[in-house]
C-alpha positions as CSV (number, residue, x, y, z in Angstrom):
1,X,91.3,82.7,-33.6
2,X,94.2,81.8,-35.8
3,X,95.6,79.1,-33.0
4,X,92.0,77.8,-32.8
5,X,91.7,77.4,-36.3
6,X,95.1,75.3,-36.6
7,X,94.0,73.4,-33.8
8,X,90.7,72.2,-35.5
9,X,93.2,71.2,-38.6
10,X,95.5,69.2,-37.0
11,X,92.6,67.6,-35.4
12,X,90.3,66.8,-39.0
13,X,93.9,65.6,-40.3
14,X,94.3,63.4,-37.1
15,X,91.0,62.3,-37.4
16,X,91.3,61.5,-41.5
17,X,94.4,59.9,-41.0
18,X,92.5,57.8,-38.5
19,X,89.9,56.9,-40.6
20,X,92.3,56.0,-43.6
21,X,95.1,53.5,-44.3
22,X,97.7,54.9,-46.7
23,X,98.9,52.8,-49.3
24,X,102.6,50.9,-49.3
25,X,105.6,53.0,-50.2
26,X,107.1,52.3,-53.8
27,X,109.9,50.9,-52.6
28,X,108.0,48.3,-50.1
29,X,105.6,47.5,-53.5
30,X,108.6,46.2,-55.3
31,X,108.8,43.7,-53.1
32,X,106.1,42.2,-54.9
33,X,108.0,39.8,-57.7
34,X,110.8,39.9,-55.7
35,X,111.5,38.8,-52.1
36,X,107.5,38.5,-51.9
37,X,105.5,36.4,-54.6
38,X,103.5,38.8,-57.1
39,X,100.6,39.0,-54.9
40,X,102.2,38.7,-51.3
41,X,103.0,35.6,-50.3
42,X,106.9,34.9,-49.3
43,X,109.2,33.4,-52.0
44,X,111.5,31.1,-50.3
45,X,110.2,28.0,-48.7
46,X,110.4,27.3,-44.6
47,X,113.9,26.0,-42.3
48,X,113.4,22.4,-43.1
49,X,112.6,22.3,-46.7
50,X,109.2,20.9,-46.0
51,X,107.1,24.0,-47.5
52,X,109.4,24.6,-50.9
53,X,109.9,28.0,-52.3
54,X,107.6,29.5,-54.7
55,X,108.8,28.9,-58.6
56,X,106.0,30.5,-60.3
57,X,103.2,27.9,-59.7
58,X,102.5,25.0,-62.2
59,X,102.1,25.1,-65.7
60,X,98.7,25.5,-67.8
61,X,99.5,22.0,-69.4
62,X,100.5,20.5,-65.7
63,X,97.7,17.7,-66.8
64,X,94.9,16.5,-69.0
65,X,91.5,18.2,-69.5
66,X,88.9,15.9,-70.2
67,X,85.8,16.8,-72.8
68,X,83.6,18.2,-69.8
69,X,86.6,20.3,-68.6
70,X,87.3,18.4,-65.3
71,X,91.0,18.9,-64.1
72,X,93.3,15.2,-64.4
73,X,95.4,14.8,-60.9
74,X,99.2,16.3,-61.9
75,X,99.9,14.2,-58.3
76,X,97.8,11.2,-58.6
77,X,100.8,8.6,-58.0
78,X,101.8,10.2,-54.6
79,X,101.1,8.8,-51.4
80,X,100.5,10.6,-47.8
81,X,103.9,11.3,-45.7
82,X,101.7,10.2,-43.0
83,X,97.9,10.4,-41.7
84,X,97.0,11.8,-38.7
85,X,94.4,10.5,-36.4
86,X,92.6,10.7,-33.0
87,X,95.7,8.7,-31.5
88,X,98.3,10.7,-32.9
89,X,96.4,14.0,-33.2
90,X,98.7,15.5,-30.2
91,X,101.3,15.1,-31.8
92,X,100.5,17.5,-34.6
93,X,97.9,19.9,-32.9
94,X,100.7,23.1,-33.3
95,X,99.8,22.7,-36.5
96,X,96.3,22.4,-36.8
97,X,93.7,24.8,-36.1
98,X,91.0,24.1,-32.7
99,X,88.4,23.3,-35.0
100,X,90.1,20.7,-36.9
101,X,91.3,18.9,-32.7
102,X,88.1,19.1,-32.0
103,X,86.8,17.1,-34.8
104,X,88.7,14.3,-34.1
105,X,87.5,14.0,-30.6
106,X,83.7,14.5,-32.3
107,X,84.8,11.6,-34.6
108,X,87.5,10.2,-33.4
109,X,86.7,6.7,-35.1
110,X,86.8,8.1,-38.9
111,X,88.0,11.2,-38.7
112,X,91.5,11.8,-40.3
113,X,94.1,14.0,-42.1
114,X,96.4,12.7,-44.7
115,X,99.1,14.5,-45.3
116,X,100.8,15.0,-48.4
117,X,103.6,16.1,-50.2
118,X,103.7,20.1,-50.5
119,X,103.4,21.9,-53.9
120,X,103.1,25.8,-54.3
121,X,100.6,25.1,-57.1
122,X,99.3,28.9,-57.5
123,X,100.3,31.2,-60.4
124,X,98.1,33.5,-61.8
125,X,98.3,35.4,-65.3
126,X,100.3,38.5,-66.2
127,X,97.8,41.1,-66.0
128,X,96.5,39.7,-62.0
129,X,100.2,40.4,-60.9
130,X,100.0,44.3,-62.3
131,X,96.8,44.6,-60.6
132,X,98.2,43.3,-57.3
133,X,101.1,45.9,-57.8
134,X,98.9,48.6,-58.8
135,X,96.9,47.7,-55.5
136,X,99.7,47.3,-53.7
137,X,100.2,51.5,-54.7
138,X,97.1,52.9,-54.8
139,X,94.4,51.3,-52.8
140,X,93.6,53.0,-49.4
141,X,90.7,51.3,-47.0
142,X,88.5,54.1,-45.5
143,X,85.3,53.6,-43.2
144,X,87.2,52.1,-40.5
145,X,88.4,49.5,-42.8
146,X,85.2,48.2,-44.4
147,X,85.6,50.5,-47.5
148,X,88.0,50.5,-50.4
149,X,89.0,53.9,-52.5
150,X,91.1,53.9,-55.3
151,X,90.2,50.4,-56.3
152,X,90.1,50.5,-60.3
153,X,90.8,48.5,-63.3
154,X,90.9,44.7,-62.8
155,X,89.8,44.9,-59.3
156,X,92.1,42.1,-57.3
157,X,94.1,41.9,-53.9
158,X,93.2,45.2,-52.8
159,X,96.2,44.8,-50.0
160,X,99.2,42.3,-51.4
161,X,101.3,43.5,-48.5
162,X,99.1,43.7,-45.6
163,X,99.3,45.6,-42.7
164,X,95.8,44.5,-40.5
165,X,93.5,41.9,-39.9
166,X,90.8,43.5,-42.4
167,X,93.5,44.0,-44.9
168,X,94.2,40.2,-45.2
169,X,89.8,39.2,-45.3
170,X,90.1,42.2,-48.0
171,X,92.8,40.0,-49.8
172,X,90.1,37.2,-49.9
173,X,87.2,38.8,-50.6
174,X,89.0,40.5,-53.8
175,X,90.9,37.7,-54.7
176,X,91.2,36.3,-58.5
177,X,88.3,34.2,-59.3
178,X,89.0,34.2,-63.2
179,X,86.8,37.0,-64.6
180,X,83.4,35.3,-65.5
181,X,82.4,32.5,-63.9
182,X,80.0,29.8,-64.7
183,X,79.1,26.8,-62.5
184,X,77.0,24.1,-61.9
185,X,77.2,22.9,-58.3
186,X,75.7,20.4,-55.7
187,X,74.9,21.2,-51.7
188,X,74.4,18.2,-49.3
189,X,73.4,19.1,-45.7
190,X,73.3,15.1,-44.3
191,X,71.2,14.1,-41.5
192,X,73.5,12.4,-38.7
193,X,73.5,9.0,-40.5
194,X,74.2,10.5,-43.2
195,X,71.4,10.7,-45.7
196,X,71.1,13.5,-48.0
197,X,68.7,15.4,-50.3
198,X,71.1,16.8,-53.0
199,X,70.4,20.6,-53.6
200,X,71.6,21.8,-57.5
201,X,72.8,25.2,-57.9
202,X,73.3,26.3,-61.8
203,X,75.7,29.9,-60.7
204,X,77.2,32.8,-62.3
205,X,79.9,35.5,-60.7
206,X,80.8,38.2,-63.4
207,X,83.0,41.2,-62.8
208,X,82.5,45.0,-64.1
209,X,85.3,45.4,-65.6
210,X,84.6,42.0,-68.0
211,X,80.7,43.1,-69.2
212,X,81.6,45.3,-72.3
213,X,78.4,47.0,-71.9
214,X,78.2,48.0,-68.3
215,X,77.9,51.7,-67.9
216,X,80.5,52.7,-64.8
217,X,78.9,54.9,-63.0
218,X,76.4,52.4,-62.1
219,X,78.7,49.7,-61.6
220,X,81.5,52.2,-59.4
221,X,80.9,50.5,-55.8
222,X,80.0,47.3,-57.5
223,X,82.7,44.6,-57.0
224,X,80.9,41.3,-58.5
225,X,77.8,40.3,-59.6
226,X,76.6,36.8,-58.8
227,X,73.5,34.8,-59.8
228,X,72.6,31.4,-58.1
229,X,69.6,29.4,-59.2
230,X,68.2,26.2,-57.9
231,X,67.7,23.6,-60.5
232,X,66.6,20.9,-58.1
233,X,65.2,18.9,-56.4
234,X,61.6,20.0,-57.5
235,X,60.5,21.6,-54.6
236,X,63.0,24.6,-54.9
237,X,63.5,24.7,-58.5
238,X,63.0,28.0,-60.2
239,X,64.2,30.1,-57.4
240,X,67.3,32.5,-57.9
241,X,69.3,34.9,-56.5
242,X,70.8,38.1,-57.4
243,X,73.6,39.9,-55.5
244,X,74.8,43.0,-56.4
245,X,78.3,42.9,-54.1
246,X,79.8,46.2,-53.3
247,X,82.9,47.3,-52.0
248,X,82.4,49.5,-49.1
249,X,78.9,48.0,-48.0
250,X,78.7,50.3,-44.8
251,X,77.9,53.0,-47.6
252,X,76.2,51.3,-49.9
253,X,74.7,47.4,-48.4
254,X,75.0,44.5,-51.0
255,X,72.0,45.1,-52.9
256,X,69.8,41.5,-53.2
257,X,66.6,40.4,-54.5
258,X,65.1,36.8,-54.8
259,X,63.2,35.4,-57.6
260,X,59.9,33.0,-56.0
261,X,58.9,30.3,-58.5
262,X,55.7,29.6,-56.3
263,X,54.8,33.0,-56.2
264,X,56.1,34.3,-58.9
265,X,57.5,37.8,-57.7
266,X,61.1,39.8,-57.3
267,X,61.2,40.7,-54.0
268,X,64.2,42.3,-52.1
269,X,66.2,40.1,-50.1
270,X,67.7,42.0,-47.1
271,X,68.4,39.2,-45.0
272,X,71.1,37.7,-47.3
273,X,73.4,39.1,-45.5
274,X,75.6,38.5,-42.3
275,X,73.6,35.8,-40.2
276,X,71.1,35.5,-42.7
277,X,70.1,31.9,-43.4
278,X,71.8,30.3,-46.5
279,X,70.0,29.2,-49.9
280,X,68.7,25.7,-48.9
281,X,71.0,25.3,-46.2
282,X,68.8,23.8,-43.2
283,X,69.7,26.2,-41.2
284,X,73.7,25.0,-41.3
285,X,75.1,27.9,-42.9
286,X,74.8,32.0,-42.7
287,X,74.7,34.0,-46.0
288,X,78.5,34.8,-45.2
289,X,79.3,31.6,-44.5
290,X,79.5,31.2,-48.3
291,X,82.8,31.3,-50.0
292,X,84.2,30.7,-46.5
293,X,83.7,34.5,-45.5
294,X,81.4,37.1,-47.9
295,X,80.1,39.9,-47.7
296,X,80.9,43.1,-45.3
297,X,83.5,43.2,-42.7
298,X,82.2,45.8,-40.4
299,X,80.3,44.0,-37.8
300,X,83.6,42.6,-36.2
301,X,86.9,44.2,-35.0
302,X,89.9,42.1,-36.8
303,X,92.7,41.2,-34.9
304,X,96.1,40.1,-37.1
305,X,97.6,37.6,-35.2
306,X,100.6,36.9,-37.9
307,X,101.3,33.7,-40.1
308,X,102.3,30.4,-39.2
309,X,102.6,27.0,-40.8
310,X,99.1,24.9,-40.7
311,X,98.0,21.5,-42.1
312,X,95.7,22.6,-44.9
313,X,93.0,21.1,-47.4
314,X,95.4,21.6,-50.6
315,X,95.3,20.3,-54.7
316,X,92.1,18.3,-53.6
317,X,92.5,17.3,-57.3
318,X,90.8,13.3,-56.1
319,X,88.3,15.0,-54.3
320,X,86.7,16.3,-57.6
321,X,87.2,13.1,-59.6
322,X,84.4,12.5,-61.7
323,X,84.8,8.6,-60.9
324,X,83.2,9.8,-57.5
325,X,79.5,9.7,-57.0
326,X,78.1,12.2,-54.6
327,X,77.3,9.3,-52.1
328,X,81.3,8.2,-52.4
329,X,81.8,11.5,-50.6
330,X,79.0,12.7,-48.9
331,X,79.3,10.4,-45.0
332,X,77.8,10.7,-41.4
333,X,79.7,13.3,-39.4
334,X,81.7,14.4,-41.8
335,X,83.0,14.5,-45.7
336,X,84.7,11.1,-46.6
337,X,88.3,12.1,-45.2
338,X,90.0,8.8,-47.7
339,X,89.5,11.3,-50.3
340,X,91.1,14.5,-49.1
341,X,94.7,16.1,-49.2
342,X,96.1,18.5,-47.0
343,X,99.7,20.0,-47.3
344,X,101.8,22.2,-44.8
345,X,101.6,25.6,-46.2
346,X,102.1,28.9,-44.1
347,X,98.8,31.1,-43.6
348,X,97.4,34.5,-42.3
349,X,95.9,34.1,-38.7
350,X,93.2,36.4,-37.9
351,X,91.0,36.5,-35.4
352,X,87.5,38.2,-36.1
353,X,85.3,39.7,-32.5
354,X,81.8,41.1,-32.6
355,X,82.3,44.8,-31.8
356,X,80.3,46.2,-29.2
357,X,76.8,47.3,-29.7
358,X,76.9,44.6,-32.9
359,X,75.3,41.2,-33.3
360,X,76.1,38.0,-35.1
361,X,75.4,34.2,-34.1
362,X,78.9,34.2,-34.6
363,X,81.1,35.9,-31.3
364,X,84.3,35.0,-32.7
365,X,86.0,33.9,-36.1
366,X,88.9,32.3,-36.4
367,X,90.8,32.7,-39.9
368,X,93.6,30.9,-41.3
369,X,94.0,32.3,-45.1
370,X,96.7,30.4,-47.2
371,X,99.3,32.8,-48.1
372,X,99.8,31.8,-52.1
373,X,96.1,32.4,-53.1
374,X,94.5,34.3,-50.4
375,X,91.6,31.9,-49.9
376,X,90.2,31.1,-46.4
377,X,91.3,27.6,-45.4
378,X,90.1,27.0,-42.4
379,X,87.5,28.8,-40.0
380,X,86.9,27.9,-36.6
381,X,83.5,29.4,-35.3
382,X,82.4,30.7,-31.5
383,X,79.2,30.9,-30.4
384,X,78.2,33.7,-27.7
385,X,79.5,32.1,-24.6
386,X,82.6,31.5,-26.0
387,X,82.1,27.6,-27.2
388,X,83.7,26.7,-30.4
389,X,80.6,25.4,-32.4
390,X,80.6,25.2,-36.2
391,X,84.3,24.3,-38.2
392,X,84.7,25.3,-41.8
393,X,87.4,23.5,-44.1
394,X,87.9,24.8,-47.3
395,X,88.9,22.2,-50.0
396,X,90.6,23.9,-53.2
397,X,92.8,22.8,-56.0
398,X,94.2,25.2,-58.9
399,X,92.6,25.3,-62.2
400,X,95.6,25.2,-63.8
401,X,94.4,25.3,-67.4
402,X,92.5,29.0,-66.2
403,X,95.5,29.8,-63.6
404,X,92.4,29.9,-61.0
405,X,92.1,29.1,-57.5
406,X,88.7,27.6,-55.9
407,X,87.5,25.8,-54.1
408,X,86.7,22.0,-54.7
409,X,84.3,21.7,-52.0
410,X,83.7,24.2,-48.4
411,X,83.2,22.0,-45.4
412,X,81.4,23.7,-42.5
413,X,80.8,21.2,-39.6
414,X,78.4,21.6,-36.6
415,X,79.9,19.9,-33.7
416,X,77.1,20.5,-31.5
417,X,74.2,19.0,-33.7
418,X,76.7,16.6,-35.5
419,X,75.3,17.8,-38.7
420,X,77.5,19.7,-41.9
421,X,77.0,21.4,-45.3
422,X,78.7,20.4,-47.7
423,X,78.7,23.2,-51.0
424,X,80.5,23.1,-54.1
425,X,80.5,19.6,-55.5
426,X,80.4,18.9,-59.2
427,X,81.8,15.2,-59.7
428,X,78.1,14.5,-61.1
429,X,77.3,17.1,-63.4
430,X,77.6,17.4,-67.2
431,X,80.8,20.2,-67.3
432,X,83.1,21.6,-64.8
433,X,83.8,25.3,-64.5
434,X,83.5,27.8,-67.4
435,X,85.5,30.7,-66.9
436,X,85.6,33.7,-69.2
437,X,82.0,33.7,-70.3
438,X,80.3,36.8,-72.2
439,X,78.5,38.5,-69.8
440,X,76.0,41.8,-70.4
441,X,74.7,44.1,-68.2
442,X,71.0,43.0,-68.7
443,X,71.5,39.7,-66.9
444,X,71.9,41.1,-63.6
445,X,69.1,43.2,-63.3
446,X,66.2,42.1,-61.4
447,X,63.9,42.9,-64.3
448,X,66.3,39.5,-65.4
449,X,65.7,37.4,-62.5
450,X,61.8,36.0,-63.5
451,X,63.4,34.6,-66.8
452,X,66.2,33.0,-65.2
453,X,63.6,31.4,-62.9
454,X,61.0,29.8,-65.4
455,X,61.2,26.0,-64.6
């Protein structure tokens, strides 16, 4: 009996152990600051001196900030090393994802990539580093990877040393977004010669741990809140969303309901999630298409492939000039590539497959996630027989008077129907982003949701 008994132990322990990744050892964690940046990323720059060593990011006065709060260009007067194109795209494919080869053959008359100068523009404040550390210490994933325990405080880079595939989307997914967020953003989904309705999304993303009056318990599994309502054109005005995003959604789905101008009602919205169609999107984007990747992990098995050095959309400081008018950027095929940047910058590859006995349109994701901020750069997309069908490019800058990185615009090209989304343009509108706003608990309730959507 006694034997049996230790028997069944060892197993449950086998079995937990199984079932949860331990946190890094003190002595790996202080490589955070040190050999590693303060969220993960290696220090010292590549062989050849073309990606430079990280020297704390750029300063909050790196460059004006106009009336409206819109970001001047700290590299305005620089010039591409070199642009790549369908004739020289060979050349250069070791460093460039499938998706982005396979746009220049769809396009190979205006596609391009100009390549510029790298800078290590990322460096966040004080208090995001100790949370990475305190991460870094702490924060175990359980459910097979698609949970989080231990996660408290300022909730950020749940895994700053990495030892999966779901570890690194985790780093992505709870990466600093500044607190409080407020935007106002445009969404173009072109026909193929280009013509465009624009979509206007006034947004909010707020944290628990910055609404003063949120009561914990409630908010325990909760890792944002996040508001979208459309503002135009007429025919969708009024409408808005409210996600309640949680951190181990196999336990506890992200909770969403949908505000109906024309009817008037709060309904539940199950289906944004997954492969759920996006707001307004004609059908170009899932729900966790947004952000590049959202939402829950658990309906694919993540594969870490390792890191490597990748021509990425970087400081797309001209690409958010408010010179530009939405038609300046919006083009047939694909985004006006004149007004991009991409640097050489080393990444996390990992390849996401739809786990047996689970369903997505998308069979296959693959992830390149840039190694300073932990955003998603690039996404390549497979549908189920294995043909690479939708691309996603992921166009950031650093908001270096917040110490923020986001994205200028997310690019996600259909290469079979020769059709994109474009999300996340602002050039137009009357402010840029507002971090830091006063949030309270009453806003993102969906008791809150018919006020926000009276026209």
């Amino acid at each position: 009996m006694r034997k049996t008994i230790l028997q069944c132990g060892a197993l449950a322990l086998t079995l937990l152990a199984a079932n949860v990744m331990a946190a890094v050892s003190p002595q790996e964690a202080d490589r955070l600051g040190t050999s590693l940046t303060p969220v993960g990323a290696e220090k010292g720059g590549n062989a050849d001196g073309s990606i430079p060593a990280w020297t704390g990011g750029i300063g909050k006065n790196a460059g004006a900030v106009d009336a409206r709060g819109f970001l001047a260009d700290p590299f305005a007067n620089e010039k591409p090393l070199f642009t790549i194109t369908a004739a020289t795209v060979d050349k250069y494919k070791d460093k460039l994802s499938d998706g982005q080869v396979a746009m220049f053959k769809r396009y190979p008359e205006t596609y391009k990539i100009p390549v510029y100068p790298t800078h290590r523009t990322v460096g966040l404040p004080p208090d995001i580093y100790e949370s990475a550390k305190r991460s870094a210490l702490n924060v175990t994933s359980i459910n097979e990877g698609n949970g989080l325990a231990n996660f408290t405080g300022n909730r950020y880079y749940a895994f700053p040393i990495p030892k999966s595939g779901v570890e690194v989307l985790w780093n992505h997914i709870t990466r600093y977004h500044g607190g409080n967020l407020r935007r106002i953003i445009t969404q173009a989904t072109p026909q193929t010669n280009g013509s465009f309705t624009p979509i206007r999304f006034e947004e909010e993303v707020a944290v628990p741990q910055q609404i003063p009056d949120m009561d914990p318990q409630k908010s325990a599994n909760v890792l944002s809140y996040f508001k979208q309502a459309v503002t135009a054109p007429a025919r969708l005005a009024g409408n808005v969303l409210l996600v309640h995003e949680t951190l181990d959604q196999v336990k506890e789905p992200r909770l969403a309901w949908i505000y109906n101008a024309g009817q008037r009602r709060v309904r539940r919205a199950p289906q944004v999630a997954y492969d759920g169609p996006g707001t307004a999107a004609d059908g170009l984007r899932t729900s966790d298409n947004f952000d590049m990747f959202s939402g829950a992990p658990d309906r694919y098995d993540w594969k870490l492939v390792g890191k490597k050095e990748m021509y990425i959309p970087y400081n797309a400081y001209k690409l958010d000039s408010t010179s530009l008018k939405y038609d300046d950027i919006i083009k047939a095929g694909h985004i006006n590539q004149d007004l991009t940047r991409y640097e050489l910058h080393r990444v996390w590859e990992v390849i996401g497959t739809v786990k047996p006995g689970e369903r997505h349109i998308y069979a296959k994701r693959h992830m390149y996630i840039d190694e300073d901020s932990w955003q998603v750069a690039l996404v390549d997309h497979y549908d189920g027989r294995g043909q690479l069908w939708r691309v996603a490019e992921g166009h950031t800058q650093f908001y270096y008077n917040a110490q923020v990185p986001a994205y200028t615009l997310e690019a996600l090209y259909d290469l079979i129907a020769g059709r994109y989304i474009a999300l996340g343009m602002k050039n137009e509108e009357k402010h840029g982003y507002e971090f830091g706003f006063a949030a309270k608990a009453a806003d993102y309730t969906p008791a809150a949701l018919r006020a926000s959507g009276v026209r």
